[in-house]
C-alpha positions as CSV (number, residue, x, y, z in Angstrom):
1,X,5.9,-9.0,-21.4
2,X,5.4,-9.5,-25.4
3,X,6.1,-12.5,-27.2
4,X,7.1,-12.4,-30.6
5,X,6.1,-15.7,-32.2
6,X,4.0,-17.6,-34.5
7,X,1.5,-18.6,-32.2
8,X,1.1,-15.2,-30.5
9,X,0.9,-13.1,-33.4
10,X,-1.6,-15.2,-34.1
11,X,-3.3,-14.5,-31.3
12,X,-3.2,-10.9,-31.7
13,X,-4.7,-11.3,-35.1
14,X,-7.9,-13.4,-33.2
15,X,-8.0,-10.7,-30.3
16,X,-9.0,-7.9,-32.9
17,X,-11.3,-10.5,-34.5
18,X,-13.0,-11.4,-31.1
19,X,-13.6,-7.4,-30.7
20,X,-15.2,-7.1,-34.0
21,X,-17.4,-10.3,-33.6
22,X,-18.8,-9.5,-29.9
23,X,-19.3,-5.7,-31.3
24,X,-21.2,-6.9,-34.0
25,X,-23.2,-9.2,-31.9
26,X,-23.8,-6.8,-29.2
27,X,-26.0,-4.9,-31.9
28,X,-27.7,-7.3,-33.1
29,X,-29.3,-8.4,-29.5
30,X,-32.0,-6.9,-28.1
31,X,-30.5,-4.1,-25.6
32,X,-31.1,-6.1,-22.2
33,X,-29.5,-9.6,-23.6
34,X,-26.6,-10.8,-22.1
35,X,-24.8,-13.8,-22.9
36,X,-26.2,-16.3,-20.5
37,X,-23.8,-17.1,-17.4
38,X,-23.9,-21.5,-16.2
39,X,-22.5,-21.9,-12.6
40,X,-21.3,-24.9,-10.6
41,X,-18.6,-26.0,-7.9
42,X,-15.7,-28.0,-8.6
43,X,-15.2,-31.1,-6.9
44,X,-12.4,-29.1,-4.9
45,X,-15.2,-26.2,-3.7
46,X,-14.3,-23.7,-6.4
47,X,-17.1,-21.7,-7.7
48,X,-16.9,-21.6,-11.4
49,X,-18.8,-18.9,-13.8
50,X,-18.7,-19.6,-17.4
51,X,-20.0,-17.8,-20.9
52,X,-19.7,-19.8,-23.9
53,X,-18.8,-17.6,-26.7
54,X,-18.1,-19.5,-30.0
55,X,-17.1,-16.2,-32.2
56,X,-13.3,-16.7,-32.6
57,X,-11.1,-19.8,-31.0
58,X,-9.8,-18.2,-27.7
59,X,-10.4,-19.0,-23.9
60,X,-10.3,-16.1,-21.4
61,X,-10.1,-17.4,-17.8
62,X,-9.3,-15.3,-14.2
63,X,-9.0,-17.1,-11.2
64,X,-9.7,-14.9,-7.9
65,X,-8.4,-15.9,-4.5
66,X,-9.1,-14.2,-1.3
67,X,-6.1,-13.4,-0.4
68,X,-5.6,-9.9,-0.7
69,X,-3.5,-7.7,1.0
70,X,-6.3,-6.7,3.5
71,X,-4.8,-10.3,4.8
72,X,-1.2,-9.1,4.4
73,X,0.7,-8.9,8.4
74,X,1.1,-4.9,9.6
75,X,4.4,-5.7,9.3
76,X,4.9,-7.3,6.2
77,X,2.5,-4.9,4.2
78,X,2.6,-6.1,0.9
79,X,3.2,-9.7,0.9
80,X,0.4,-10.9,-0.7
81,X,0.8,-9.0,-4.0
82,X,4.7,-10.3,-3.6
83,X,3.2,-13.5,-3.4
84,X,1.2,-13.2,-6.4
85,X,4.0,-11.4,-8.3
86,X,6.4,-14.7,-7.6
87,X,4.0,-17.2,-8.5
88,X,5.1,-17.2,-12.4
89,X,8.9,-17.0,-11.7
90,X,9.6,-20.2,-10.8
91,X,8.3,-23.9,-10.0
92,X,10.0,-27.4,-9.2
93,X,12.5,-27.4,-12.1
94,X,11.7,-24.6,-14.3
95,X,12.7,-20.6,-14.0
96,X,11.3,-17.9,-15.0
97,X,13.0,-17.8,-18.4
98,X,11.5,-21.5,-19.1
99,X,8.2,-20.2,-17.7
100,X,7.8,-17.3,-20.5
101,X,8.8,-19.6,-22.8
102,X,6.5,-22.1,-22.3
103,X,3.6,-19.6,-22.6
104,X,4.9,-18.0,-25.5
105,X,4.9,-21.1,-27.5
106,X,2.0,-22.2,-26.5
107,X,0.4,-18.9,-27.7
108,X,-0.9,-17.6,-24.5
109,X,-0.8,-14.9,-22.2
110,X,0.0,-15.4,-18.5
111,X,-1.5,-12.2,-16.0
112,X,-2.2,-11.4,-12.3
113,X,-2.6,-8.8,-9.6
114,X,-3.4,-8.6,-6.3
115,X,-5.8,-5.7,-4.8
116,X,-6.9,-5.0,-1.1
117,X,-9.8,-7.9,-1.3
118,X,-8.3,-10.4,-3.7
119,X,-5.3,-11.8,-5.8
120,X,-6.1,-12.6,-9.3
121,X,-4.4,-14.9,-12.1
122,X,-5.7,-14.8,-15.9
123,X,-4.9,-16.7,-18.9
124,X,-6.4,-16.0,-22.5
125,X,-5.5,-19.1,-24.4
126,X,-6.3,-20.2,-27.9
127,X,-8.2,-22.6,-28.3
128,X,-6.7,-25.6,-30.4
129,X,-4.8,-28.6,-28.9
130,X,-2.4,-29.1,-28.2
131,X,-2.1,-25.6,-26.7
132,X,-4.7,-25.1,-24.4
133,X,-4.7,-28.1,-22.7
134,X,-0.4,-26.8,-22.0
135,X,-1.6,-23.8,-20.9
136,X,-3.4,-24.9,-18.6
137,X,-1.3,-27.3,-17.4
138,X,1.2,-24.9,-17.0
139,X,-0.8,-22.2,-15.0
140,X,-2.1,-25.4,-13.0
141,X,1.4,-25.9,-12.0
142,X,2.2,-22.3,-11.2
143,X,-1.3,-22.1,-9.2
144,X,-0.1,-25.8,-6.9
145,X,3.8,-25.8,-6.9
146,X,5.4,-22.3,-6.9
147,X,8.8,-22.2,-5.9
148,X,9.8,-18.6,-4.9
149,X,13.6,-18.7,-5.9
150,X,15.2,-16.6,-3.1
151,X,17.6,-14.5,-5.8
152,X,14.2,-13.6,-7.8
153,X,12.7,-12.2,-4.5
154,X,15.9,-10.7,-3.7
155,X,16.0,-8.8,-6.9
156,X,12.0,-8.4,-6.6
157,X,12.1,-6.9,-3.3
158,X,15.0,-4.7,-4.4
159,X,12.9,-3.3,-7.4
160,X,9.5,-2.8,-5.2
161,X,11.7,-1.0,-2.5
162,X,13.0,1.3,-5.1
163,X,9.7,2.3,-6.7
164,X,8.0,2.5,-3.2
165,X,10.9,5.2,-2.4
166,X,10.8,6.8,-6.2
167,X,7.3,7.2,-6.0
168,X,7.0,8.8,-2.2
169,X,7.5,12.3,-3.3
170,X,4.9,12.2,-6.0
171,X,1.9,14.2,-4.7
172,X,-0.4,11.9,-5.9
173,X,1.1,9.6,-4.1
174,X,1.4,11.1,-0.8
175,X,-2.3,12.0,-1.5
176,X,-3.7,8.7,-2.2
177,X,-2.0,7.1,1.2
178,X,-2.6,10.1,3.4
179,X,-6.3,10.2,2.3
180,X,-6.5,6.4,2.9
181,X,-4.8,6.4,6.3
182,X,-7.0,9.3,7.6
183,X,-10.3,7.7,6.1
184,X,-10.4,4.1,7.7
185,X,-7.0,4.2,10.3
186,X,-5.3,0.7,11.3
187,X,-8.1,-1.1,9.2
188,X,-5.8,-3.0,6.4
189,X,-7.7,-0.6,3.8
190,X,-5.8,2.5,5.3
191,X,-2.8,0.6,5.3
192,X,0.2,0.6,2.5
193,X,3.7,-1.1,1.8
194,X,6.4,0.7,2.4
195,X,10.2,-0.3,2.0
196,X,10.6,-1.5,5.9
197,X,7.4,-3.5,5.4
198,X,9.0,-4.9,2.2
199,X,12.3,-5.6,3.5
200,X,10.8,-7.7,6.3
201,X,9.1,-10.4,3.7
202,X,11.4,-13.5,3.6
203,X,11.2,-16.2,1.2
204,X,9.2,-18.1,4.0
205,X,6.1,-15.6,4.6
206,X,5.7,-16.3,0.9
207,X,5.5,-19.9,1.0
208,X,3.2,-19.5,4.6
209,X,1.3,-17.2,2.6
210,X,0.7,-19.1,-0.4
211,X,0.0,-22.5,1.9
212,X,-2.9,-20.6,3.6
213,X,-5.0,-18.6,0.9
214,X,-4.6,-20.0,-2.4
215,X,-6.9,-22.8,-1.6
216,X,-9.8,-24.0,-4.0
217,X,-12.6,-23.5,-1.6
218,X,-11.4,-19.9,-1.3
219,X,-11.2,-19.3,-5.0
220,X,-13.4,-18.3,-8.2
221,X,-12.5,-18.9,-11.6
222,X,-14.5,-17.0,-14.3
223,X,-14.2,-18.2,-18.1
224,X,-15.5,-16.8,-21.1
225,X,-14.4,-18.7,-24.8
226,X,-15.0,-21.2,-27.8
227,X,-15.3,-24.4,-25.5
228,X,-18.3,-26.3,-24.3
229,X,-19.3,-26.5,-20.9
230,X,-17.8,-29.8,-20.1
231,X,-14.5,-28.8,-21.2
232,X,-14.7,-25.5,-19.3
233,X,-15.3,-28.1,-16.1
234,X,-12.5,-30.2,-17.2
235,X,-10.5,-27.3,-17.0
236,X,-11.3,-25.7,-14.0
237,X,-11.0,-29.5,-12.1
238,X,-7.1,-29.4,-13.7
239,X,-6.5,-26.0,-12.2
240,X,-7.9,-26.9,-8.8
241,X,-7.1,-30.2,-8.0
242,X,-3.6,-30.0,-6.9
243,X,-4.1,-26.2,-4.8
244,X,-3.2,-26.4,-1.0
245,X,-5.7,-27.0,1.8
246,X,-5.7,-23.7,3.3
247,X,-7.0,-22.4,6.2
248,X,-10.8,-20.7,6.7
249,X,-11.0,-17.3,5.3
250,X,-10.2,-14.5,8.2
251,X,-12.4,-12.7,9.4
252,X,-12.9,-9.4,8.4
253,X,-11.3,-6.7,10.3
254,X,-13.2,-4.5,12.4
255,X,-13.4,-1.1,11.1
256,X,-13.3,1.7,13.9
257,X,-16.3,4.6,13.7
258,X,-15.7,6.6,10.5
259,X,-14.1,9.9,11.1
260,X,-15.9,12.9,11.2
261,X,-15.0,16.0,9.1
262,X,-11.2,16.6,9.1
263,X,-8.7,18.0,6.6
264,X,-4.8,18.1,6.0
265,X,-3.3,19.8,4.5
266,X,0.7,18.7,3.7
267,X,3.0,21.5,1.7
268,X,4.8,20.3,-1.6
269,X,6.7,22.0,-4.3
270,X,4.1,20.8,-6.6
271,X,3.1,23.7,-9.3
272,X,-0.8,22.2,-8.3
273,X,-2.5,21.4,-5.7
274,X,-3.7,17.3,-5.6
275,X,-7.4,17.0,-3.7
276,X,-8.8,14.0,-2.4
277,X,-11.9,14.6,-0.6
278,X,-14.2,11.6,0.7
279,X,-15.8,9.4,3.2
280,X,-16.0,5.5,3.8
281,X,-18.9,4.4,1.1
282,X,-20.7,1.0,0.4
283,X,-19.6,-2.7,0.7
284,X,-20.3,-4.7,-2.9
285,X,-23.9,-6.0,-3.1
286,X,-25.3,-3.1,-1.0
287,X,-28.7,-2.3,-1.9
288,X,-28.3,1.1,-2.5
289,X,-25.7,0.5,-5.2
290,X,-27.8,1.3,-8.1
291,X,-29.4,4.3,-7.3
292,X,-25.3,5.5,-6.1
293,X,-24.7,4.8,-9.1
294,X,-27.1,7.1,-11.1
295,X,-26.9,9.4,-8.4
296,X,-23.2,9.6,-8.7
297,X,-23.5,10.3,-12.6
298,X,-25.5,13.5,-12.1
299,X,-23.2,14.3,-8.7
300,X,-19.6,13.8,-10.3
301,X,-19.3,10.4,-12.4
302,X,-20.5,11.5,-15.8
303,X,-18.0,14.0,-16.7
304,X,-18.9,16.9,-18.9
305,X,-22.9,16.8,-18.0
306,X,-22.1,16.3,-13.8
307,X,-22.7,19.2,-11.3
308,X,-19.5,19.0,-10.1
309,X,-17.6,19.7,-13.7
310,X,-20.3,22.3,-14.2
311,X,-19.9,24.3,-11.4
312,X,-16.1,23.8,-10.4
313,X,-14.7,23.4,-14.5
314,X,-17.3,25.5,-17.0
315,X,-18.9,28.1,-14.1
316,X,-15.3,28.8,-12.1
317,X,-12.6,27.7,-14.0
318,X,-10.5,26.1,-11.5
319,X,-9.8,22.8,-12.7
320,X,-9.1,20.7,-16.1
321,X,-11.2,17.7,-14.6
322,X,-12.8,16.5,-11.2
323,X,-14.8,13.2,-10.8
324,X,-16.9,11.3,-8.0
325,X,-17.0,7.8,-7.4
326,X,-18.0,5.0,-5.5
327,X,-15.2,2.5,-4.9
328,X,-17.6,-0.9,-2.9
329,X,-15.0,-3.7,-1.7
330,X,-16.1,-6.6,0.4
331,X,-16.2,-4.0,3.4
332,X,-17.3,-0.7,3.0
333,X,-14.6,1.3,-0.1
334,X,-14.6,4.8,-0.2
335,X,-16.2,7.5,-1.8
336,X,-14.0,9.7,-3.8
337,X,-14.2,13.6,-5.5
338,X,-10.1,14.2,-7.1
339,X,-9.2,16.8,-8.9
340,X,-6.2,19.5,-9.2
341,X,-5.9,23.1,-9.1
342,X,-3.5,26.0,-8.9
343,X,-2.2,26.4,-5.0
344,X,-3.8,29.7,-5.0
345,X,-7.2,28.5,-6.3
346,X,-7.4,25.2,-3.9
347,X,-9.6,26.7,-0.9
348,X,-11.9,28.4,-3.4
349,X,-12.4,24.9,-5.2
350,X,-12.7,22.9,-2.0
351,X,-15.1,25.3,-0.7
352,X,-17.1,24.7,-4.1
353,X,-17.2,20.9,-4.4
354,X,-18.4,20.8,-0.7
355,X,-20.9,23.0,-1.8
356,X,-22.0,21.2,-4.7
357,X,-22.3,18.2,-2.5
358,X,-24.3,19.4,0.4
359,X,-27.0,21.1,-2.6
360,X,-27.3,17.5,-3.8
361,X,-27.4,15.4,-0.2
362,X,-30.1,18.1,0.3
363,X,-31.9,18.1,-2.7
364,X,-31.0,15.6,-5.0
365,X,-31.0,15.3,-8.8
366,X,-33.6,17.5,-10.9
367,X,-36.0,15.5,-13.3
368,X,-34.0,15.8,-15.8
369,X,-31.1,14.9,-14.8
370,X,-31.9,12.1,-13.7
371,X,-33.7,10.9,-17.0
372,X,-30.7,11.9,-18.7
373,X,-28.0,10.2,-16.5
374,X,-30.5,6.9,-16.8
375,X,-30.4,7.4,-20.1
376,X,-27.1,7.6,-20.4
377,X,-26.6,4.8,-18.3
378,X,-28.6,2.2,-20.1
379,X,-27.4,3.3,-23.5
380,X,-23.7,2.7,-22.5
381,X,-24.5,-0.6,-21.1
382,X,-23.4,-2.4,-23.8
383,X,-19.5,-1.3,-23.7
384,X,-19.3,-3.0,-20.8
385,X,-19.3,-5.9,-22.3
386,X,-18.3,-5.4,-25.8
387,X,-14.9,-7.2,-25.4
388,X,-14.0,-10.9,-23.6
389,X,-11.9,-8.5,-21.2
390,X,-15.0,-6.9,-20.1
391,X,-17.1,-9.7,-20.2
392,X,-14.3,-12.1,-17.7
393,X,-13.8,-8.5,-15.3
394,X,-17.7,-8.5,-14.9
395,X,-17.8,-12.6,-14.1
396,X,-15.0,-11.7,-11.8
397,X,-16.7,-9.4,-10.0
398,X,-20.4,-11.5,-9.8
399,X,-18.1,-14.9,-8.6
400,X,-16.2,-13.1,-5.8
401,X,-18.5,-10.8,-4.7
402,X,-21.1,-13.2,-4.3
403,X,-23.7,-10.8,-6.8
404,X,-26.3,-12.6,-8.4
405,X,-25.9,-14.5,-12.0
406,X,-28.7,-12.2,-13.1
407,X,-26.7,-9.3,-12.0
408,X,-25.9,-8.5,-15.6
409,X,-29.4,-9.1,-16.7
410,X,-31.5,-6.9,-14.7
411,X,-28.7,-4.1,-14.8
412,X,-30.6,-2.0,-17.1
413,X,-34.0,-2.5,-15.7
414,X,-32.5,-1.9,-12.2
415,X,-31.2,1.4,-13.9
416,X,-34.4,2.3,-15.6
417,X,-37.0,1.9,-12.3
418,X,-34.5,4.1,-9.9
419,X,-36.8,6.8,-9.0
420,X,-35.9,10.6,-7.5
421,X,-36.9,9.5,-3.8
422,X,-34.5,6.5,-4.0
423,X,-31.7,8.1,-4.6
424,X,-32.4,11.1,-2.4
425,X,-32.7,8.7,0.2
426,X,-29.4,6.9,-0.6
427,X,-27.6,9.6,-0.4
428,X,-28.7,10.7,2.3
429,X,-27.7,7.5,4.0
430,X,-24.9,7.0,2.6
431,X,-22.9,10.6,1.8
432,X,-22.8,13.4,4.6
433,X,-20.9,16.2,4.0
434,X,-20.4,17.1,7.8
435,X,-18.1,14.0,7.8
436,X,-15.8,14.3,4.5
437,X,-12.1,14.0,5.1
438,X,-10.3,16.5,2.7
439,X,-6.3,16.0,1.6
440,X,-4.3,18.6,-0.1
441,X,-1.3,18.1,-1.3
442,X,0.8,21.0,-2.3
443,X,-1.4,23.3,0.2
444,X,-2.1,27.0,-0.1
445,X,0.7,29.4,1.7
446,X,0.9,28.8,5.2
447,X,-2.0,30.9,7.0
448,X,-4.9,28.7,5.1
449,X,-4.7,25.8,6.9
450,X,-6.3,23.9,9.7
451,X,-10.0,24.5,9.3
C-alpha cells in the first residue's frame, strides 16, 4: 500500500540516498569487509542481530518467527500466513484504516510474509522522534495484541479462496504443487492451501495460532540503521516484551525416503510445455553449501555461461531460459532445473538437461569453469549487500538459521578455497540423476508419456 504524505515522500527521497551512500561505500572497502554484525538476547529470549549504519536517518528492522506454514494443521493449510496476513488489520480499538494511518504519518512502512519455515514482519522507519519510537510502538502492539476482526477474515478468506481457484489452471501453478507433492509427499513442504483448507480457518485457529508461535524465545529480530546499539536494544525489548508465552517449537516432521526417479506428466492447453525437474537438496548450514553453490553456477545458476543454457538454449534451441538452484530450508529444500519449451520439443529437452546433469555428477566442472564461476562469484559479492534490503534479508537469514555472525565475512574466502574435488564430491552426495522427479505440464501428445 503507498502512502502519499509528507513524511513518506520523505522517506522515499532518504531510500535512494541510503542506495547511493552504501554503493559508494561498498567501493571504497576492501572487497572482503562487511559491516560488522553485534549480537545479544533480549531479556524475553529473542536473539537480536544488529549493523549500525549511520549513512542516512532510517531503521530497517525484520522480525522472524517460527511459525511457518510447515506448522500449519493438514486441514487448515494455510493458516499461518492468514495469521500473519491479519496481524496489521486490526488491534484492541483500532482497524485497519487507523492502522495505515498511523504508519503513514509516522513515515514508515509496515511489511510481512510468511514462508514454509518462518513468518516475517518488517518495518523501515526514519529515524527522528517522535516517529520511530510510534512506529515501534505501533508494530509492538500489532506483534502482542492483534485482534483478528471476523468481517476482515471473512472478506480475507474470500479473496485467498478466489485466487487459490483463479490461479489453479495456471500451468505454473499446477507445476509448482504437483512437483512439490511428488518430491517430499505428506511432509508439510509438499503440502499447499487450497480453498477447503482455507474455508476451514475460523477466527479461533488464528488466535490459537498466534498464542502458540509468535513467542519471543521463538523469534529473531534483525536491524540495520542510523541508531546506536543501545537504542537498537531498547527497541527490540519494546517489541518483545509484551509477545505471548508460546509453546516449544515442534518438532520437525519426519520426512519419508526421498523418491526415486519418477515423472508426470499432466496434459494442458498451454501453447508450452512448464518443466520442473528435481530432487530433495540440503538443509541451511549444510557443509556442502558452498561448493553447491559454485558448483551450481557452472551446472545451471549462472545463466548465459552455465552448461545447461549452453547446451539446451545456444547448442539446441529449445528454450528462452532454464536455471538450477538450490532452495536449503531448515530441512532439507529442493533442488530445482525450470524451464519451458514448445510441446513438441519437451522430451528432446528433458532428455538433454538430464543429460547435462549426469556429465557433471560424473565429471564435474572443467578448470576453467570453475575459476570463472569463483570469479564470478566473489566479484558479485558485493550486490548482495549494496542496499539496507539486502543487508536485513542476509541478517535474517544468519539469525534464523542459526549460520555464523562471520557468515558474511568469510563468504568470499569460503568461495575462493573451493577446490574441483570438493565439489565433485558434493555433488555426488548430494545430486543423483537416477532419482530426479520430472513434471510437465502441458505434456507431449498422448503416446509419450509414462517413462
Amino acid at each position: 500500500m503507498r502512502f502519499h504524505c509528507k513524511q513518506s515522500g520523505r522517506l522515499a527521497s532518504l531510500q535512494l540516498r541510503a542506495w547511493a551512500a552504501l554503493v559508494a561505500l561498498l567501493a571504497a572497502l576492501p572487497a572482503w569487509a562487511v559491516l560488522p554484525i553485534e549480537s545479544w538476547t533480549t531479556t524475553s529470549g529473542t536473539r537480536v542481530l544488529f549493523v549500525r549504519a549511520d549513512a542516512i536517518p532510517i531503521l530497517d528492522l525484520q522480525i522472524d518467527f517460527d511459525a511457518g506454514d510447515r506448522l500449519s494443521p493438514r486441514d487448515r493449510q494455510g493458516l499461518a500466513s492468514m495469521v500473519n496476513a491479519l496481524l496489521a488489520k486490526g488491534s484492541a480499538e483500532l482497524d485497519e484504516a487507523a492502522i495505515a494511518e498511523r504508519f503513514a504519518l509516522a513515515g514508515a512502512i509496515r511489511g510481512g510474509s510468511a514462508g514454509d519455515d518462518s513468518a516475517s514482519v518488517s518495518l523501515r522507519s526514519l529515524t527522528s522522534e517522535p516517529q520511530l519510537s510510534q512506529a515501534v510502538a505501533l508494530l509492538a502492539r500489532l506483534l502482542s495484541q492483534p485482534s483478528f476482526p471476523q468481517p476482515v477474515l471473512d472478506r480475507e478468506k474470500a479473496r485467498v479462496i478466489a485466487s487459490l481457484r483463479e490461479s489453479a489452471v495456471r500451468p505454473e501453478t499446477i507445476v509448482r504443487r504437483t512437483f512439490d507433492s511428488l518430491l517430499y509427499a505428506d511432509h508439510p513442504y509438499g503440502r499447499h492451501a487450497d480453498p477447503d483448507t482455507i474455508s476451514a480457518i475460523a477466527r479461533g485457529d488464528l488466535v490459537q495460532f498466534h498464542a502458540d508461535h509468535y513467542a519471543a524465545r521463538r523469534a529473531v529480530i534483525s536491524m540495520i540503521g542510523a541508531v546506536p546499539r543501545e537504542r537498537a536494544a531498547a527497541i527490540a525489548e519494546a517489541l518483545t516484551r509484551e509477545l505471548p508465552a508460546g509453546i516449544a517449537s515442534p518438532p520437525l516432521a519426519a520426512m519419508g525416503a526421498p523418491p526415486q526417479q519418477f515423472e508426470r506428466r499432466i496434459e494442458h492447453p498451454a501453447s508450452q510445455s512448464h518443466i520442473l525437474m528435481g530432487l530433495r537438496g540440503i538443509a541451511r548450514g549444510d557443509p556442502d553449501f558452498i561448493a553447491l553453490t559454485v558448483g551450481n553456477y557452472v551446472l545451471g545458476g549462472g545463466g548465459f555461461v552455465s552448461r545447461l543454457y549452453g547446451e539446451v538454449r545456444e547448442k539446441r534451441g529449445l528454450v528462452y531460459s532454464v536455471s538450477s538452484y538450490f532452495s536449503p530450508q531448515v530441512q532439507p529444500g529442493p533442488f530445482t532445473v525450470g524451464l519451458q519449451t514448445r510441446k513438441d520439443q519437451a522430451d528432446q529437452a528433458v532428455g538433454v538437461v538430464r543429460e547435462v546433469i549426469e556429465r557433471f555428477v560424473r565429471d564435474g566442472p572443467s578448470a576453467e569453469e570453475l575459476a570463472a564461476a569463483k570469479s564470478n562469484l566473489v566479484g558479485g559479492f558485493a550486490l548482495r549487500i549494496d542496499s539496507n534490503a539486502k543487508i536485513l534479508a542476509q541478517l535474517s537469514a544468519i539469525g534464523f538459521y542459526g549460520l555464523p555472525l562471520d557468515w558474511l565475512e568469510r563468504w568470499t574466502q569460503r568461495v575462493e578455497a573451493v577446490s574441483l574435488e570438493e565439489v565433485r564430491s558434493a555433488f555426488a552426495r548430494r545430486l543423483r540423476p537416477e532419482a530426479l522427479v520430472t513434471v510437465v505440464v502441458g505434456a507431449p501428445p498422448a503416446g509419450s508419456a509414462g517413462r
